[in-house]
ROLUMPA-239715 format. One line per field, with one value per atom (N, C-alpha, C): x, y, z; residue in one letter; residue number from 1; atom name. Coordinates in steps of 0.05 Angstrom, whole numbers, padded with zeros to 5 digits, m for minus. Example, Ala and Ser with C-alpha at 12.3 -4.5 7.8 and 13.67 -1.06 7.14 Angstrom:
% residues 2
xx: c(00264  00246  00264  00257  00273  00258)
yy: c(m00114  m00090  m00066  m00045  m00021  00001)
zz: c(00156  00156  00156  00142  00143  00157)
rest: c(A  A  A  S  S  S)
nr: c(1  1  1  2  2  2)
atom: c(N  CA  C  N  CA  C)
//
This chain:
% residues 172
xx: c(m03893  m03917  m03940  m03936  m03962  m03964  m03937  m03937  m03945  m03939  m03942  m03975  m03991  m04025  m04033  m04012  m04026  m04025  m04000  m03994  m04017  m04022  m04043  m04073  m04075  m04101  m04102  m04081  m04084  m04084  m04070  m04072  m04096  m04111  m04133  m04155  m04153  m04174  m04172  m04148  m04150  m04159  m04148  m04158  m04192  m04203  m04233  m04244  m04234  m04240  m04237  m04215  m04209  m04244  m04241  m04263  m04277  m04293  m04325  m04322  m04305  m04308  m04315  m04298  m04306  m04330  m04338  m04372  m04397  m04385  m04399  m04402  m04388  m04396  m04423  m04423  m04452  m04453  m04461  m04465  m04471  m04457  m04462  m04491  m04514  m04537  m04562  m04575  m04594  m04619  m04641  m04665  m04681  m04671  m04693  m04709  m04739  m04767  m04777  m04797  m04817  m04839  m04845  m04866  m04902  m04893  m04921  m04911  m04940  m04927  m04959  m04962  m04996  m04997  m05016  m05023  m05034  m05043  m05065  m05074  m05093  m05093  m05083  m05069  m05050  m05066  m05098  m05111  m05093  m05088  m05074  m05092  m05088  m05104  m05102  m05126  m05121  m05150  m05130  m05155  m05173  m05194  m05215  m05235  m05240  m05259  m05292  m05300  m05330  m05342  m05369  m05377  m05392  m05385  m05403  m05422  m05439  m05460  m05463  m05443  m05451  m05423  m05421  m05400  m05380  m05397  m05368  m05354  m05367  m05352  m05330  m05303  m05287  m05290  m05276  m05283  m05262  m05278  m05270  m05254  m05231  m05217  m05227  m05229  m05242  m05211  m05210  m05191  m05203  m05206  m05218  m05198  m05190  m05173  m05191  m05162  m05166  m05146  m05158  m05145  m05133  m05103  m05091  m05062  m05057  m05042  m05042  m05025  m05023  m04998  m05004  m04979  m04971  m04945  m04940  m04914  m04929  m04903  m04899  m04871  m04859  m04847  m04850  m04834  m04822  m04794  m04778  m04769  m04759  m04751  m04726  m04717  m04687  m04692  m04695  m04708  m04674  m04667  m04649  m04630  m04607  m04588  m04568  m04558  m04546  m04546  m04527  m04540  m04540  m04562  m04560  m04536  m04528  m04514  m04514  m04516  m04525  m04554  m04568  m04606  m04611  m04624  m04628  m04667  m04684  m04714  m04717  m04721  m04726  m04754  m04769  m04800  m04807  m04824  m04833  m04861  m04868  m04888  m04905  m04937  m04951  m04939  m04954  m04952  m04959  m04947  m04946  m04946  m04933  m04937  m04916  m04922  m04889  m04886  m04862  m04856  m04867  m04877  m04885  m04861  m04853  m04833  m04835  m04797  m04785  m04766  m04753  m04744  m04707  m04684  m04657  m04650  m04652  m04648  m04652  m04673  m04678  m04677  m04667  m04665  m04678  m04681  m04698  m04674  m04691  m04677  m04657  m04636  m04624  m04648  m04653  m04676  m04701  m04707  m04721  m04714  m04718  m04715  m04745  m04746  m04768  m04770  m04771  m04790  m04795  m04776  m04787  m04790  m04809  m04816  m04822  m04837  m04842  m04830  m04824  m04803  m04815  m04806  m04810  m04809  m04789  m04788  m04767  m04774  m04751  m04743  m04707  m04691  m04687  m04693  m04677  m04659  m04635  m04608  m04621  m04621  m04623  m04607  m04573  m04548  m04552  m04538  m04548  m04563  m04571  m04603  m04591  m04599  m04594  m04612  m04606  m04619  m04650  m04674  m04698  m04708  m04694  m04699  m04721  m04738  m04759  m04749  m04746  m04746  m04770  m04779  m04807  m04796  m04798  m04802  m04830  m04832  m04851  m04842  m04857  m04863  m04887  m04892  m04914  m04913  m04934  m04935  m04956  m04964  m04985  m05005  m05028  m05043  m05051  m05041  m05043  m05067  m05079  m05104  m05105  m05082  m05082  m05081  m05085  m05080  m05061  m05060  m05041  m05036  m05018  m05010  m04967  m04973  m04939  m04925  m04904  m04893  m04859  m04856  m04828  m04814  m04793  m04765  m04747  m04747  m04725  m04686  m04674  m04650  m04630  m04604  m04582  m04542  m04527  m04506  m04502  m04516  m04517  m04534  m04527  m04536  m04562  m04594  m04613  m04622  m04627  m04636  m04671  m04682  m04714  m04723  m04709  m04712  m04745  m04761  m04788  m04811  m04793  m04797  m04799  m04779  m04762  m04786  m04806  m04822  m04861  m04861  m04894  m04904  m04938  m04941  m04967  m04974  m05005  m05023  m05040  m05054  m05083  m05082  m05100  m05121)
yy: c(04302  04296  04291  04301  04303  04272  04263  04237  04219  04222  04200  04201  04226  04216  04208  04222  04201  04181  04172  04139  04120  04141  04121  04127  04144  04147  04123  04122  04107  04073  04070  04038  04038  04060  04060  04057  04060  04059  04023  04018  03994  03968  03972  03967  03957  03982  03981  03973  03970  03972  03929  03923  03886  03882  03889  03887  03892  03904  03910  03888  03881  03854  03832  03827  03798  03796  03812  03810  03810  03824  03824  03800  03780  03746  03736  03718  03711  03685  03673  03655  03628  03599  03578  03569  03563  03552  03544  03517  03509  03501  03517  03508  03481  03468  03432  03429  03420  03434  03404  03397  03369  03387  03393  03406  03391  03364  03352  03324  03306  03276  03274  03253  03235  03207  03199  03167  03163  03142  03136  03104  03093  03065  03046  03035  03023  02993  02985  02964  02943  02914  02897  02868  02853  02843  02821  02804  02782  02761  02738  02716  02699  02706  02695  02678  02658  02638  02636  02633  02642  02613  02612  02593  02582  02545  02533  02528  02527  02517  02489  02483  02452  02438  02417  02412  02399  02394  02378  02397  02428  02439  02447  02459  02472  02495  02498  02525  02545  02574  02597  02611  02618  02642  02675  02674  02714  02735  02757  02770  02802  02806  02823  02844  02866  02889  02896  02888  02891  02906  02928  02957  02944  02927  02918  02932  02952  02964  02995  03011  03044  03061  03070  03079  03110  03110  03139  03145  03180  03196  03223  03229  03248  03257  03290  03308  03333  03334  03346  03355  03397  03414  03428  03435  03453  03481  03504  03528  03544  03568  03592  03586  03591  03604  03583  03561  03541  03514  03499  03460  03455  03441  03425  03398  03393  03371  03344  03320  03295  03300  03303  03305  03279  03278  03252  03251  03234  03234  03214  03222  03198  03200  03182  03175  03156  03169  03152  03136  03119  03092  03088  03082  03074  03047  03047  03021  02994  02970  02953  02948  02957  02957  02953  02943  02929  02946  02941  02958  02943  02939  02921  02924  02950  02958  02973  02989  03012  03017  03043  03035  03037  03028  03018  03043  03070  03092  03091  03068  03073  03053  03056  03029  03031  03005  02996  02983  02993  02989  02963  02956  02933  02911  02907  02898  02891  02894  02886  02855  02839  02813  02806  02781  02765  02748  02748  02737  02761  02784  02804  02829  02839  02844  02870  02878  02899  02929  02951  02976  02988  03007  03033  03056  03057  03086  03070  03091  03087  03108  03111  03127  03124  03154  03153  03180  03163  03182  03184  03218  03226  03250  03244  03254  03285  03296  03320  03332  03357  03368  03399  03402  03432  03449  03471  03499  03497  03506  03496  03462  03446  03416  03405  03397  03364  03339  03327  03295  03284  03267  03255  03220  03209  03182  03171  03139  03121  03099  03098  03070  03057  03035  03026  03000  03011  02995  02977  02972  02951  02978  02970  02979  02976  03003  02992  02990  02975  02982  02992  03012  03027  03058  03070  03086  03090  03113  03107  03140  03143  03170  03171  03185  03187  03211  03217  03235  03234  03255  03263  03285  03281  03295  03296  03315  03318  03342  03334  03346  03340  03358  03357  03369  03366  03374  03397  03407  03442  03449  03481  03495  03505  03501  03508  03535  03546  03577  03571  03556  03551  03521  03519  03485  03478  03496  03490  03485  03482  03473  03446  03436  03402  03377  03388  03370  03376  03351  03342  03324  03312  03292  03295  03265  03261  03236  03238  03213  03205  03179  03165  03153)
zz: c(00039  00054  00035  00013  m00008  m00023  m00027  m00037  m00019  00005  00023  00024  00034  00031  00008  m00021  m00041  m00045  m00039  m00035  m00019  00006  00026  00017  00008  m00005  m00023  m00051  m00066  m00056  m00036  m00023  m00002  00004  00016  m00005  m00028  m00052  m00059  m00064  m00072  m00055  m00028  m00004  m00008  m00012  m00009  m00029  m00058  m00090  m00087  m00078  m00062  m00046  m00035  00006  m00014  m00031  m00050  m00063  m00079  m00095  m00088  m00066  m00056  m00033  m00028  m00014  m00038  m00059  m00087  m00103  m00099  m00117  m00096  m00122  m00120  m00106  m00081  m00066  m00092  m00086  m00108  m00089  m00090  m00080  m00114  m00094  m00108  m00099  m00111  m00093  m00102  m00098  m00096  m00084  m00096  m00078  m00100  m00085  m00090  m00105  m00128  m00135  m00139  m00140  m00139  m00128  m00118  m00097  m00110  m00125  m00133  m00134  m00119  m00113  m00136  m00147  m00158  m00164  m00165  m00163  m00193  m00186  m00211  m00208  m00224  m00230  m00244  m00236  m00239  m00250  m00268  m00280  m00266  m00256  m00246  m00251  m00260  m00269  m00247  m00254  m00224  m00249  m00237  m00251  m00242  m00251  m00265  m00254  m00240  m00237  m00254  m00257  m00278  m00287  m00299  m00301  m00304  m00319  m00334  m00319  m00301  m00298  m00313  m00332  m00357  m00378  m00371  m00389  m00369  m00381  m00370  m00354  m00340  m00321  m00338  m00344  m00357  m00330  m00347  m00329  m00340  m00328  m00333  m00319  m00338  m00337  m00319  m00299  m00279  m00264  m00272  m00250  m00225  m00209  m00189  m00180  m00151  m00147  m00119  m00117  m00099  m00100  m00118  m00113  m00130  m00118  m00114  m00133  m00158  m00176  m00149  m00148  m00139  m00162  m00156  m00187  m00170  m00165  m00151  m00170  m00176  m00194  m00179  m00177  m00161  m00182  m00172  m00191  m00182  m00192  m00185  m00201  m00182  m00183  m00178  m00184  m00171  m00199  m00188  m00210  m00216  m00201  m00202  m00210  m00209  m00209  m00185  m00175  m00153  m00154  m00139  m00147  m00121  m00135  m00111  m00113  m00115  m00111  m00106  m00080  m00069  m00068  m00067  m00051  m00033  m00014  00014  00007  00010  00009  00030  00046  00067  00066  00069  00054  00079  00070  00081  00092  00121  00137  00124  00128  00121  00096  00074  00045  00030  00004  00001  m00033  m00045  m00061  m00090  m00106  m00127  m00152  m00151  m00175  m00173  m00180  m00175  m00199  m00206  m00232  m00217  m00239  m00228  m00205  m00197  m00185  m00157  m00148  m00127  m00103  m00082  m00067  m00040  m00031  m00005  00012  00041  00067  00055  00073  00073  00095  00106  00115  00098  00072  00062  00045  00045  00028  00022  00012  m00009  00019  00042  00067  00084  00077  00091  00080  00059  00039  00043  00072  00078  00079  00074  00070  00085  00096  00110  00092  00071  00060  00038  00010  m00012  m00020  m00026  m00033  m00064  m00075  m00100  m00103  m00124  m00134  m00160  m00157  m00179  m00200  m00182  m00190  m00195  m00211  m00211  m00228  m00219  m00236  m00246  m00278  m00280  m00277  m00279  m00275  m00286  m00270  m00288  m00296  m00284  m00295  m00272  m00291  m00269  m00272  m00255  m00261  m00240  m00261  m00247  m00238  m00217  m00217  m00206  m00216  m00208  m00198  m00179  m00163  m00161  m00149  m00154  m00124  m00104  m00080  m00077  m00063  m00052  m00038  m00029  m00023  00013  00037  00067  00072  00092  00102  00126  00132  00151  00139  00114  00103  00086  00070  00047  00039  00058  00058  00047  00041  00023  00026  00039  00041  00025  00013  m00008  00007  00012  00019  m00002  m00015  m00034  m00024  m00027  m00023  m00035  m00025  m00049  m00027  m00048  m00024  m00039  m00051  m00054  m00031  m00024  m00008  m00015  00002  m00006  00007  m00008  00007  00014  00002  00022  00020  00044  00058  00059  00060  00072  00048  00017  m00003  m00007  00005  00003  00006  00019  00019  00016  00015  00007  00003  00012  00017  00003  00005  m00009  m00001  00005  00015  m00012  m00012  m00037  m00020)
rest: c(X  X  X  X  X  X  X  X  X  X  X  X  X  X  X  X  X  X  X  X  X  X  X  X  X  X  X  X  X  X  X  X  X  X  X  X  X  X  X  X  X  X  X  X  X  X  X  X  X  X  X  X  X  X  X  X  X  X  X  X  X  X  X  X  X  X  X  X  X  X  X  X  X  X  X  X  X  X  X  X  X  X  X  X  X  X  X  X  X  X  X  X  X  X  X  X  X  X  X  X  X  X  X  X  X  X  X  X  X  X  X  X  X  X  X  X  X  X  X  X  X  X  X  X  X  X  X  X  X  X  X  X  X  X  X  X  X  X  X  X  X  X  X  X  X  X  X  X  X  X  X  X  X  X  X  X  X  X  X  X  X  X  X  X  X  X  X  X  X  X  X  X  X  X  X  X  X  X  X  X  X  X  X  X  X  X  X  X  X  X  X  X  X  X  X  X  X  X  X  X  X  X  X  X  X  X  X  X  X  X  X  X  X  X  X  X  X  X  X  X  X  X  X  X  X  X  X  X  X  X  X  X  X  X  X  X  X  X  X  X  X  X  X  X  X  X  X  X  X  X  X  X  X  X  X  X  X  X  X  X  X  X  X  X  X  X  X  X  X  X  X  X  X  X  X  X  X  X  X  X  X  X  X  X  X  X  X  X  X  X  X  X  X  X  X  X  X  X  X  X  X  X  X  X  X  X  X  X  X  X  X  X  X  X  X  X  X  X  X  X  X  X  X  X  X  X  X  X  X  X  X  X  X  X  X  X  X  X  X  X  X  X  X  X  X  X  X  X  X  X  X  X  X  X  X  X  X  X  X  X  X  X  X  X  X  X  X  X  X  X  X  X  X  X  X  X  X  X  X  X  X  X  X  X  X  X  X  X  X  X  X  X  X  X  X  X  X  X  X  X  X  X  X  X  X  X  X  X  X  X  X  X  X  X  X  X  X  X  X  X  X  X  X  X  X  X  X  X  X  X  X  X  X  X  X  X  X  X  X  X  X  X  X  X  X  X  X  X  X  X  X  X  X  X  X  X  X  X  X  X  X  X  X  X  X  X  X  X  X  X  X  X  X  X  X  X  X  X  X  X  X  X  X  X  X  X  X  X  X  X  X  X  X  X  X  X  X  X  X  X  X  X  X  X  X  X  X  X  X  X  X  X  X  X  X  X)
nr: c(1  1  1  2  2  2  3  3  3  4  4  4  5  5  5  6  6  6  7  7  7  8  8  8  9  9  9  10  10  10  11  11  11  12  12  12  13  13  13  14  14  14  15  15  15  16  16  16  17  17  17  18  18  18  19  19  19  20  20  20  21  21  21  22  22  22  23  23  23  24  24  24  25  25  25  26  26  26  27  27  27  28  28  28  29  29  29  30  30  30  31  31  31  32  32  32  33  33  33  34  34  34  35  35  35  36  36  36  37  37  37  38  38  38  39  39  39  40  40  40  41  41  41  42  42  42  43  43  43  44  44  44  45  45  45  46  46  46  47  47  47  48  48  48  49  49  49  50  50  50  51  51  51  52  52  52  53  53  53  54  54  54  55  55  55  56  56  56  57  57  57  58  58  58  59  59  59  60  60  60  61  61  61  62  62  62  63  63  63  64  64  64  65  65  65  66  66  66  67  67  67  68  68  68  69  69  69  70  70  70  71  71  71  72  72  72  73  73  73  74  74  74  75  75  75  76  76  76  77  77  77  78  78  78  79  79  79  80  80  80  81  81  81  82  82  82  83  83  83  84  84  84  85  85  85  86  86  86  87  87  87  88  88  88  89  89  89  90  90  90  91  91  91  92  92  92  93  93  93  94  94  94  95  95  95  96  96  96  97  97  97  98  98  98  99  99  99  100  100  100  101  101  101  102  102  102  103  103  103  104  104  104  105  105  105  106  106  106  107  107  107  108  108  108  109  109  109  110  110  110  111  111  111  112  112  112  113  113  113  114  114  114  115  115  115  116  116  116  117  117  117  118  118  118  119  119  119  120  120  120  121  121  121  122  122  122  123  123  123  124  124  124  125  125  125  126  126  126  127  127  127  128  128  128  129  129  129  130  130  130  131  131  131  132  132  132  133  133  133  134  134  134  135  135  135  136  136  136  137  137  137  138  138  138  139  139  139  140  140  140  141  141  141  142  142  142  143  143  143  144  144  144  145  145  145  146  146  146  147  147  147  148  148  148  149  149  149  150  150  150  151  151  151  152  152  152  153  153  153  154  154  154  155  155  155  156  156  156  157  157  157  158  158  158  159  159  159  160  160  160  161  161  161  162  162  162  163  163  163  164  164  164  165  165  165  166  166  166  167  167  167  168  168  168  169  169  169  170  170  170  171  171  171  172  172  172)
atom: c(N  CA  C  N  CA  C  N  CA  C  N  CA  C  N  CA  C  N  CA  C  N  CA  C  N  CA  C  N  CA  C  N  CA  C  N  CA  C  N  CA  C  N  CA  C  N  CA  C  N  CA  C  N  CA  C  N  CA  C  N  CA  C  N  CA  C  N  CA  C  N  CA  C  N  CA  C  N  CA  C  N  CA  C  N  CA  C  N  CA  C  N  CA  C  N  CA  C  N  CA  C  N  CA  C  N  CA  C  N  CA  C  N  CA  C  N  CA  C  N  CA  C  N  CA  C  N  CA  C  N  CA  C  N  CA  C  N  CA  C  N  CA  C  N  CA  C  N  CA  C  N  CA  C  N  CA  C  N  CA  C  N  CA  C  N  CA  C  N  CA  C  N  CA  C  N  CA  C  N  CA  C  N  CA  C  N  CA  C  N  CA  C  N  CA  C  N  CA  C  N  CA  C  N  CA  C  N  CA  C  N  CA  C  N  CA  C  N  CA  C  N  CA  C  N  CA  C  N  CA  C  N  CA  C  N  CA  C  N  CA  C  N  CA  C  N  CA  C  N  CA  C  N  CA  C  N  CA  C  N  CA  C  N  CA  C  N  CA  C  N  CA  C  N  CA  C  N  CA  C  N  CA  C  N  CA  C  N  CA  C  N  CA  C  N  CA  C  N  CA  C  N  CA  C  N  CA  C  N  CA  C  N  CA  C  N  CA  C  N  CA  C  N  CA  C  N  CA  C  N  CA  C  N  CA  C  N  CA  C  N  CA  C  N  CA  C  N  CA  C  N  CA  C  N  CA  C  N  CA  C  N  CA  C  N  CA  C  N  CA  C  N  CA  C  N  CA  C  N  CA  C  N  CA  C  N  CA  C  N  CA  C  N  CA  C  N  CA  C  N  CA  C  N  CA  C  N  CA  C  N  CA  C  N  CA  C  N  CA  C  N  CA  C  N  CA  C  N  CA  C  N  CA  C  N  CA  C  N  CA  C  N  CA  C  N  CA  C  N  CA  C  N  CA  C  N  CA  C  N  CA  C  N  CA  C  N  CA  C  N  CA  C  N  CA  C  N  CA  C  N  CA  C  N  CA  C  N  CA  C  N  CA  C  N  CA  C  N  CA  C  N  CA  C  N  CA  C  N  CA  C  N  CA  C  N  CA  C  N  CA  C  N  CA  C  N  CA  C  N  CA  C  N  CA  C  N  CA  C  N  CA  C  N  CA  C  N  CA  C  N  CA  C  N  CA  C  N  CA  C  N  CA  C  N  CA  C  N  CA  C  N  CA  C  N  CA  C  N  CA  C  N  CA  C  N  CA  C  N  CA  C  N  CA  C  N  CA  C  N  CA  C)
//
């Protein structure tokens, strides 16, 4: 009888010594959070001609910036103990505004062409991110005259423990 409760004692120890371990690993998660979203006006040089005085001389081109379009720079961080992995940014775009240049990472609706120029929002892949890492991108839009507000969604197919990080917006 003495062997037998030690036996069950002893397969009742290991039992529970199993069951502690595996509630004891550490969850794989990554927190991806938009830490800053900034507009700012990206002056574009454009030649406007100068009126004459003398009509036989030539008319001067003058080299004048003009604020017809809006630089934006989104820097997204990967915070906790893991890699995020896939890190995507949806960016949602002022009304009626078109993209001027984007760098190879990021793409526009299928709906956008060179007669129909206009986007709603641009996606960038920005594959995976390690522990502690920023990656900043730029774009560079046109300027709405309905406002020019910008909002960044950043995410990943790692598991995020604070979703309410993922985003942020900014208006110029």
């Amino acid at each position: 009888m003495k062997k037998f409760n030690r036996l069950r004692l002893l397969l009742l120890s290991i039992s529970l010594l199993l069951i502690n371990t595996s509630f004891g690993q550490a969850r794989w998660q990554a927190d991806v959070s938009v830490t800053s979203v900034s507009i700012t006006a990206a002056p574009v040089l454009k030649k406007i001609s100068k009126p004459r005085e003398n009509i036989s001389v030539p008319e001067p081109k003058l080299t004048q910036p003009v604020d017809d379009n809006l630089k934006c720079t989104i820097t997204v961080h990967n915070e906790n103990d893991d890699d995020a992995r896939g890190v995507m940014i949806i960016v949602e775009l002022p009304v009626e505004v078109t993209v001027v240049s984007k760098p190879t990472n990021a793409t526009l609706p299928s709906s956008v062409t060179s007669t129909q120029p206009i986007a709603g929002y641009i996606m960038f892949n920005l594959g995976d991110m390690a522990v502690q890492q920023n990656i900043t991108v730029e774009f560079t839009i046109t300027k709405s005259k309905y406002g020019n507000k910008i909002g960044a969604y950043a995410f990943s197919s790692s598991p995020d423990p604070i979703p309410a990080n993922n985003y942020k917006e900014a208006v110029y």
